[in-house]
SEPAKOL-78186 format. One line per 10 residues: number of its first residue (from 1); for each residue x, y, z of N, C-alpha, C, CB. Coordinates in steps of 0.1 Angstrom, whole numbers, plus 2048, in hexadecimal, padded with zeros to 3 digits. Glycine has a CB too. Layout:
N
NUM> X,Y,Z,X,Y,Z,X,Y,Z,X,Y,Z | ...;
END
This chain:
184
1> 808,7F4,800,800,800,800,809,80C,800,7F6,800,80C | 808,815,7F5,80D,823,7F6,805,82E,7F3,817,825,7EF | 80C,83A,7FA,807,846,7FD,80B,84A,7EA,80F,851,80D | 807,858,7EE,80A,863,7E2,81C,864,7E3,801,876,7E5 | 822,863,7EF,832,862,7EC,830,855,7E7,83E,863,7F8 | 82C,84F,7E8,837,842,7DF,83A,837,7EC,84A,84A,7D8 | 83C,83D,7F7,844,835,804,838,829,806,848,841,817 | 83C,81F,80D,836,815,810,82E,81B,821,843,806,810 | 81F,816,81F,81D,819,82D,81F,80C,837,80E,81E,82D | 82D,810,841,82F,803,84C,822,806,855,83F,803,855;
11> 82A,7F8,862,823,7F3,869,824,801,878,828,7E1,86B | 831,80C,872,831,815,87E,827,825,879,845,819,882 | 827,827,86B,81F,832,867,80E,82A,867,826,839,857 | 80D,81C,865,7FB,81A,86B,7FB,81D,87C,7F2,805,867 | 806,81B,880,7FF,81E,890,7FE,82A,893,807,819,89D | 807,831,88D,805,841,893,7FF,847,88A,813,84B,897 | 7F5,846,883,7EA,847,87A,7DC,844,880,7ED,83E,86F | 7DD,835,88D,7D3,836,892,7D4,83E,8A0,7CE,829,893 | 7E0,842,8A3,7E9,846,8AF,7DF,852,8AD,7FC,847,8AE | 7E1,859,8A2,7DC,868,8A1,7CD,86B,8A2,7E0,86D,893;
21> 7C7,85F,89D,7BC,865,8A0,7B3,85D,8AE,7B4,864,892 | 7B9,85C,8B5,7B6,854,8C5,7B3,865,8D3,7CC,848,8CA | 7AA,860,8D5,7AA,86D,8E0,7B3,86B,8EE,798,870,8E5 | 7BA,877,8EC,7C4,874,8F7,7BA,872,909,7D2,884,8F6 | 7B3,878,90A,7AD,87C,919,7A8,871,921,7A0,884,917 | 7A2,863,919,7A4,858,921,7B8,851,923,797,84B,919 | 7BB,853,91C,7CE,84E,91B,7D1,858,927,7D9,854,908 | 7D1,862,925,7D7,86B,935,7CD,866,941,7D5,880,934 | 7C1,868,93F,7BD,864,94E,7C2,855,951,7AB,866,951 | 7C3,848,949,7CB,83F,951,7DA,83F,950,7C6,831,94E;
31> 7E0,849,94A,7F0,84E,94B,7F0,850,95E,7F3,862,941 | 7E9,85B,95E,7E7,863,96D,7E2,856,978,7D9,872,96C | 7DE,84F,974,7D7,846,980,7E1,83A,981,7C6,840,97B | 7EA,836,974,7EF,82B,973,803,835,97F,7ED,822,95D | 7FF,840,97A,80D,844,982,80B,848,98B,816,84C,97D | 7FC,84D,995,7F9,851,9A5,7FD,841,9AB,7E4,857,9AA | 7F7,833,9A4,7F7,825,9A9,807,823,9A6,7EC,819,9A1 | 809,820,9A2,81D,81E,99F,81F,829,9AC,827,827,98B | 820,833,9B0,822,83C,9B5,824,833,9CC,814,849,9AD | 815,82E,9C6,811,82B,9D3,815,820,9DA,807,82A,9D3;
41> 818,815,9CA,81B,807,9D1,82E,805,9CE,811,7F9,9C7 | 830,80F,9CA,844,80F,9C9,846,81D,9CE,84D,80E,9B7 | 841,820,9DF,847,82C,9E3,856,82E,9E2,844,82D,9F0 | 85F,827,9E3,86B,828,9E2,870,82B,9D7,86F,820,9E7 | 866,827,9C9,86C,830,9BE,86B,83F,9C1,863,82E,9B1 | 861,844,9C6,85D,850,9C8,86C,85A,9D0,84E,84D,9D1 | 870,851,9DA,87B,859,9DF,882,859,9D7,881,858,9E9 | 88B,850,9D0,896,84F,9C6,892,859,9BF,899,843,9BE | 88A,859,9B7,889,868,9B1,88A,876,9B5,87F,869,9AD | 889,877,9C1,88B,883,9C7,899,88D,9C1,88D,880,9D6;
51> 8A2,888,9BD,8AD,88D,9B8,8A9,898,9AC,8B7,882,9B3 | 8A4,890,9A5,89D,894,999,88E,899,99A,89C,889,98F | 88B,89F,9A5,87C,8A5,9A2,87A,8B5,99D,873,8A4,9B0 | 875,8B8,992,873,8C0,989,874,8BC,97D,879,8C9,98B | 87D,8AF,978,87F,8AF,96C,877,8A7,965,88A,8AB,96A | 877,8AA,956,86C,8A4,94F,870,89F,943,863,8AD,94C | 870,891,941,874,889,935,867,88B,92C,877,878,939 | 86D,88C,91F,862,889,911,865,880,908,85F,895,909 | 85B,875,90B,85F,864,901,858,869,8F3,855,852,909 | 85C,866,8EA,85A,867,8E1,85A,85B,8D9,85F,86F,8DE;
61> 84F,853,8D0,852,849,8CC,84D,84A,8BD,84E,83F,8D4 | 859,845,8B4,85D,84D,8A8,84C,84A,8A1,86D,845,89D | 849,851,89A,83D,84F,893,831,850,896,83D,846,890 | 82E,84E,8A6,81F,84A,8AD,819,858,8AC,81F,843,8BF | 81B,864,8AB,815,86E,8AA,810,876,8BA,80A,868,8A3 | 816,86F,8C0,812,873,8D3,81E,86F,8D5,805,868,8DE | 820,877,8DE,831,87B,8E9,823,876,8F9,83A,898,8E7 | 833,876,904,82F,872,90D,835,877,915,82E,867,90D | 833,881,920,836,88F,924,838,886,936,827,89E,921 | 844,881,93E,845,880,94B,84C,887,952,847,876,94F;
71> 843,88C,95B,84A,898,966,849,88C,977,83B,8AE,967 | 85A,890,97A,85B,88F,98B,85A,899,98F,866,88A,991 | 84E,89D,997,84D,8A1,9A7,850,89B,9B0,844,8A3,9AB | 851,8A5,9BE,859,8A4,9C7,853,894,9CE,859,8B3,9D1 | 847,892,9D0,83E,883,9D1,83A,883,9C9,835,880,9D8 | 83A,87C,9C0,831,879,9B0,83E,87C,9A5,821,887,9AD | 832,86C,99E,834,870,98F,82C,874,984,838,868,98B | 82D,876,97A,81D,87E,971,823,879,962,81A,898,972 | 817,875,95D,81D,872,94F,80D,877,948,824,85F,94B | 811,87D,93B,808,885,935,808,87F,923,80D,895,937;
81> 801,87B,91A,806,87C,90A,7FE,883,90B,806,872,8FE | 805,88A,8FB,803,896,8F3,804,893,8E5,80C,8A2,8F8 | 801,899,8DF,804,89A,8D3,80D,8A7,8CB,7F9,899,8CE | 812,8A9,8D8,81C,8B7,8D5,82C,8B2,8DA,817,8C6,8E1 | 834,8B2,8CF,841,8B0,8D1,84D,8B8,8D1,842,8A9,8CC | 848,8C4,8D3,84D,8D0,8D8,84F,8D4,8EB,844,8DA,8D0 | 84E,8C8,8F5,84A,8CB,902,856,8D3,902,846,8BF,90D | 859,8DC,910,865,8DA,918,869,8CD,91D,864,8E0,921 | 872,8C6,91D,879,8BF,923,888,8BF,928,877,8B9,91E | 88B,8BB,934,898,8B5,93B,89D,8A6,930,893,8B0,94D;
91> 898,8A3,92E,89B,899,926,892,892,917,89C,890,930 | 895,893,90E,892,88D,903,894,87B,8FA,896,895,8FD | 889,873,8FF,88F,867,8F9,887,85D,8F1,895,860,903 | 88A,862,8E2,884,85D,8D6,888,84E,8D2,887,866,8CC | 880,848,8CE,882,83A,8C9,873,832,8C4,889,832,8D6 | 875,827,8B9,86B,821,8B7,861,819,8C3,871,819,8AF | 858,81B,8BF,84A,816,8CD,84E,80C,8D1,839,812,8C8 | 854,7FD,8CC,851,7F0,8CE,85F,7F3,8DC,852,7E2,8BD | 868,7F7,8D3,876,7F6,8DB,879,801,8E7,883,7F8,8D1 | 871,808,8E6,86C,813,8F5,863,80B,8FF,860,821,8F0;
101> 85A,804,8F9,850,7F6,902,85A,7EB,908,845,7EA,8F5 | 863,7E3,8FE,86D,7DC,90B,875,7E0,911,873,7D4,90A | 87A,7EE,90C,882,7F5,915,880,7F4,923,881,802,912 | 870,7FB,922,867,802,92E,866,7F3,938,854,80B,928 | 860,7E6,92E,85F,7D8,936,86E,7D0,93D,857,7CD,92B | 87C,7D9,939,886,7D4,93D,888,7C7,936,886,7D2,94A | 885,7C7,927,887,7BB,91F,894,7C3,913,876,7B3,917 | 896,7CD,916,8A0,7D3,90A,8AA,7DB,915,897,7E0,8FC | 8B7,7E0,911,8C0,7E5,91C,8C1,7F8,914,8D2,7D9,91E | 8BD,7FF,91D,8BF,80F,915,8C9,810,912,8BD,81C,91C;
111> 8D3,80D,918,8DE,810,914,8E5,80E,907,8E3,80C,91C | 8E1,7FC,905,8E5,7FC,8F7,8DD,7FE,8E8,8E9,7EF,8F6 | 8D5,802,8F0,8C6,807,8E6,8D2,816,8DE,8B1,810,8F6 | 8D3,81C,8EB,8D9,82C,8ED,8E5,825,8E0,8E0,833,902 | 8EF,821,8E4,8FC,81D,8DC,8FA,816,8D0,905,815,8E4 | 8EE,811,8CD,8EA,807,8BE,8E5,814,8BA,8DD,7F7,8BE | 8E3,821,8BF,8DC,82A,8B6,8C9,826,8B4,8E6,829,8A5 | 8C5,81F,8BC,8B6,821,8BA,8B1,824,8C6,8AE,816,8B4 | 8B6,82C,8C9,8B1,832,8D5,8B7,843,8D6,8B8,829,8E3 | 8B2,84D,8D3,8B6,85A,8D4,8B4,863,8E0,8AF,85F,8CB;
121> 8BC,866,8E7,8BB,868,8F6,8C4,878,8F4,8C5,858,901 | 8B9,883,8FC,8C3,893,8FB,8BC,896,906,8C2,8A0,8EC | 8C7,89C,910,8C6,8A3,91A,8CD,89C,926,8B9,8A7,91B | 8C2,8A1,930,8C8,89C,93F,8CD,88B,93F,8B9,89D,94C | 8D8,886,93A,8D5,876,93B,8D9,874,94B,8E1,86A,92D | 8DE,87B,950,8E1,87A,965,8D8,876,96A,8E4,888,970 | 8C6,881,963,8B8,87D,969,8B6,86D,964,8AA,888,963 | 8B8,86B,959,8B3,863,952,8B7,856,958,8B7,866,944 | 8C6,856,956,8CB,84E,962,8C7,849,96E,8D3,852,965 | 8C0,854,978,8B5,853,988,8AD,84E,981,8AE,85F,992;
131> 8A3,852,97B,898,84B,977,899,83A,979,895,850,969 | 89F,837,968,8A3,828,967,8A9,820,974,8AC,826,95C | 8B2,828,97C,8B5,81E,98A,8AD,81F,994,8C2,820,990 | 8A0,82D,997,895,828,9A0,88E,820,99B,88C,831,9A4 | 88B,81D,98C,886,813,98B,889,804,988,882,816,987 | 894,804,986,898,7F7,98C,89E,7F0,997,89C,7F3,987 | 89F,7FF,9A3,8A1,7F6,9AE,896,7F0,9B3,8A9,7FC,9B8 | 88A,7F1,9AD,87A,7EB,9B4,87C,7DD,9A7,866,7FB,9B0 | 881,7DE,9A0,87D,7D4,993,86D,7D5,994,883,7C3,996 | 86A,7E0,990,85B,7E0,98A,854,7DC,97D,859,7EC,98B;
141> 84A,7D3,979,84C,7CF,96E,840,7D7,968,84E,7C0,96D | 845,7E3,963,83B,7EE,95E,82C,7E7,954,846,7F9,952 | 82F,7E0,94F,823,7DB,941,81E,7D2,951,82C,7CD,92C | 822,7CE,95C,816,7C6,963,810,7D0,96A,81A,7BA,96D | 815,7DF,96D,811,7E7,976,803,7E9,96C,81C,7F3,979 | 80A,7EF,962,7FB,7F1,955,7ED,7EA,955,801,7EC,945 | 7F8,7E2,954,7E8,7D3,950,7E2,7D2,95A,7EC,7C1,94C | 7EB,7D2,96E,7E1,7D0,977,7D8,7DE,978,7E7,7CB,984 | 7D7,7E6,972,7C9,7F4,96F,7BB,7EA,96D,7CB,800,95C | 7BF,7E6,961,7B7,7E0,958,7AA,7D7,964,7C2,7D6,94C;
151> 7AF,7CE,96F,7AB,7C6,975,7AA,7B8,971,7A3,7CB,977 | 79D,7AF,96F,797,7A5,966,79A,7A6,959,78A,7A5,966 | 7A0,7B0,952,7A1,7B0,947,7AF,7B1,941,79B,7B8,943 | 7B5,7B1,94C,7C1,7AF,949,7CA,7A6,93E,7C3,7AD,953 | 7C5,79F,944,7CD,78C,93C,7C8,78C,92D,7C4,778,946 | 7BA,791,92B,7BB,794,91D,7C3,7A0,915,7AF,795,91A | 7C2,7AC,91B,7CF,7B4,919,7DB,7B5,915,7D2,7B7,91F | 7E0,7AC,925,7EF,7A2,921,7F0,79D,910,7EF,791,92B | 7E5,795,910,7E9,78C,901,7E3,795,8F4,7E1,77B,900 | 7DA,79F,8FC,7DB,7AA,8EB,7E7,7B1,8EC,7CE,7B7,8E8;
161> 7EE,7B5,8F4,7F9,7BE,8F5,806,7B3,8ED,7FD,7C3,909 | 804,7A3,8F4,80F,79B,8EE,80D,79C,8DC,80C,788,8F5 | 804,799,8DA,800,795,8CE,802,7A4,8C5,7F0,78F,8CE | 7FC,7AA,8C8,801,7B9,8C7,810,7BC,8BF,801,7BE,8D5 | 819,7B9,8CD,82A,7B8,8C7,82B,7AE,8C0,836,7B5,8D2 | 828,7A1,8BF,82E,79D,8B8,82D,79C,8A9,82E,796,8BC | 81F,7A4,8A6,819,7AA,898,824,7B3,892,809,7B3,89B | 825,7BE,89D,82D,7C6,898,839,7BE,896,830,7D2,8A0 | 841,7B8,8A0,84F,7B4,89D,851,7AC,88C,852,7A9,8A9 | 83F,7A3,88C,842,79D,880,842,7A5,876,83B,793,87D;
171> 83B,7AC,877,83A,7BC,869,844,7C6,865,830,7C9,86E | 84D,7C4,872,854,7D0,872,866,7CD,86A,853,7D6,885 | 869,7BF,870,870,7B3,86A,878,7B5,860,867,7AB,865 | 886,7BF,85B,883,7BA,849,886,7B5,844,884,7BE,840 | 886,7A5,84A,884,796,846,875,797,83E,884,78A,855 | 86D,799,846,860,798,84D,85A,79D,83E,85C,7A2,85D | 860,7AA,83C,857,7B6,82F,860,7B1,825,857,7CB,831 | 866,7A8,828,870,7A7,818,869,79C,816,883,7A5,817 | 867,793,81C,860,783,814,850,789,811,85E,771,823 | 84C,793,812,83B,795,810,844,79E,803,82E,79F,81F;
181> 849,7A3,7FC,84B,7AB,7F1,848,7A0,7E2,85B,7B2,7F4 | 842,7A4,7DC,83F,79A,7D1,84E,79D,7C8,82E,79D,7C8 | 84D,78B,7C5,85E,789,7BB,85A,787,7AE,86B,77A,7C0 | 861,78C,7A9,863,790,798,865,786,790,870,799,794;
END
C-alpha cells in the first residue's frame, strides 16, 4: 500500500495514524491514576527520586504521534501524553514504540539501546540515570503494574498486549517485509 510519495505504508506509520486520531483524556486520566498507585505501592521509589524533583523527561516514540510528558515532584510522579512535541524538558528520549516497551518492562538494556544508536537520549542523562536505578532497585515490573488497573481484565490484556508485539515484531522484521514483497 502507498501514499502519493510513493513510500510504503509500515506497521509504525498505521499505528501513529490510529495513534492520532485516539482521544488523549481517557490515556491521561489512567496515566494519573496508574502513577498516584505506583506512587503508593513503591514508596521508596518515591524517595530515590527526590534528587531529581523538578525534572521532566519527554518520551517520544518515533512515529506514534503522542509524546509522553513525566514530571518528578517532591512526592509524586505525573505522566501526561500530548500530542505536542515541543514540551520543555530536562531530558529528551526518542525511540521506536516496541523498543521503548521492553525497555520500560526491563527486557532491553538503555544503555545499549543508547550505544546501538536506537535510542536518542539529550539532556539531563545524571536524572535519567536516578530514575532507571529508583526503579530498579524495587525491580518493578511496569507492564504488570499497568495491567493490574485493568483488574479481571487483565489476563486478556496481557495476551492482547503479547499478541500485539509480536504482530509488530513480525511486521516490522526486514526478514519479515522482504519474504511478503512479490518476486519477479
Amino acid at each position: 500500500m502507498t501514499g502519493n510519495s510513493g513510500a510504503a505504508l509500515t506497521p509504525a506509520a498505521a499505528v501513529g495514524m490510529l495513534a492520532r486520531l485516539l482521544p488523549l483524556g481517557p490515556l491521561n486520566h489512567a496515566l494519573g491514576f496508574a502513577m498516584r498507585r505506583l506512587g503508593h505501592r513503591h514508596p521508596a521509589v518515591i524517595d530515590r527520586l527526590a534528587p531529581i524533583a523538578g525534572r521532566r523527561f519527554l518520551v517520544v516514540p518515533d512515529g506514534l504521534g503522542v509524546t509522553f510528558l513525566i514530571g518528578i515532584e517532591a512526592r509524586a510522579v505525573t505522566a501526561a501524553a500530548s500530542r505536542d512535541t515541543g514540551h520543555s524538558a530536562d531530558i529528551r528520549i526518542r525511540g521506536p514504540l516496541p523498543l521503548l516497551i521492553q525497555m520500560l518492562e526491563g527486557k532491553l538494556d538503555g544503555d545499549a539501546l543508547f550505544f546501538a544508536r536506537n535510542l536518542h537520549i539529550e539532556g539531563d542523562t545524571e536524572a535519567l540515570l536516578t530514575l532507571r536505578n529508583a526503579i530498579d532497585s524495587e525491580d518493578i515490573d511496569l507492564r504488570q503494574e499497568v495491567l493490574s488497573l485493568l483488574g479481571p481484565l487483565s489476563p486478556v490484556a496481557d495476551r492482547m498486549a503479547d499478541g500485539g508485539l509480536r504482530l509488530w515484531r513480525r511486521l516490522t522484521q526486514p526478514q519479515a517485509r522482504a519474504s511478503r514483497r512479490p518476486t519477479l
